[in-house]
Each structure stands twice: as C-alpha cells, then as structure tokens.
C-alpha positions in Angstrom: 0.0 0.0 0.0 1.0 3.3 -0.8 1.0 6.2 1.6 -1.0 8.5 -0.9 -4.0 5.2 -0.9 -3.8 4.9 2.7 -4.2 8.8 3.3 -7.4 8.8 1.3 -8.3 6.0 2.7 -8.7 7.1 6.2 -10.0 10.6 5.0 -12.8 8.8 3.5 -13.7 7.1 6.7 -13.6 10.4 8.4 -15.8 11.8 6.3 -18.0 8.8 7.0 -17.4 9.1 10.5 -18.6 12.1 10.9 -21.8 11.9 8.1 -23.5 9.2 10.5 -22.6 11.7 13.8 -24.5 14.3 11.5 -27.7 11.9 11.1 -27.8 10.5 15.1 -29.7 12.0 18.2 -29.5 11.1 21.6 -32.1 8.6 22.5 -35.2 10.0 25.2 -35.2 8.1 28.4 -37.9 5.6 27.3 -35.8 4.8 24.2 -32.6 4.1 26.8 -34.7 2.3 29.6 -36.0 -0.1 26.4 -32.4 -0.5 24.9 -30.9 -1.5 28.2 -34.0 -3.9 29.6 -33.3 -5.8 26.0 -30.0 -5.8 26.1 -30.1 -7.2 29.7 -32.7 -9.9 29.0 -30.5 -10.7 25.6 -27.2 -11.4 28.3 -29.3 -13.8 30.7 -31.0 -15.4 27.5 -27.0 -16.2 26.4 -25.5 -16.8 30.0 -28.3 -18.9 31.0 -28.3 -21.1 27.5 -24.1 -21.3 28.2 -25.2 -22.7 31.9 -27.5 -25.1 30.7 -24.7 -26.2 28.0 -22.2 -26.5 30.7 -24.7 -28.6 32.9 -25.5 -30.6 30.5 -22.0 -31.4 29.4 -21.1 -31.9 33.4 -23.6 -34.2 33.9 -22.9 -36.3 30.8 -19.4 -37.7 31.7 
C-alpha cells in the first residue's frame, strides 16, 4: 500500500465518521430504559443457555 492510498483511505472514513454523527440523536429516556432492559434480557438469554450447555456437558461424563 501506498502512503498516498492509505491517506485517502482514512479521509474517506472520516468523512463517513462524521456523516453518521450528523444523522444520530440522543435517545429520550424511554428509548434508553428499552435498549438497556433488551440488552439485559438478551445477556441472561446467552449466560443462561451457556449454563445449561455446561450442565448438561457436566452431567454427561
């Protein structure tokens, strides 16, 4: 790679960078509250299906 690809490169990213920044808001409380109570019942979902993997693997040999 060249230094002159590489340069444009990475000003092209900025430029993306800062085009999504341009479009995004910051979410009301009822938007947040939502977003974190899924994301919280998404990590038990995964941590309680690795538990039960785990058990099951345990209680198998």
């Amino acid at each position: 790679m060249d230094f002159k690809n590489l340069t444009a490169r990475l000003k092209n990213f900025i430029v993306e960078c800062k085009r999504v920044f341009l479009i995004t808001k910051k979410p009301s409380m009822q938007e947040f509250k939502t977003i974190v109570k899924v994301s919280a019942i998404g990590m038990l979902l995964i941590g309680f299906i690795g538990f039960i993997i785990t058990l099951a693997f345990q209680l198998a040999s």
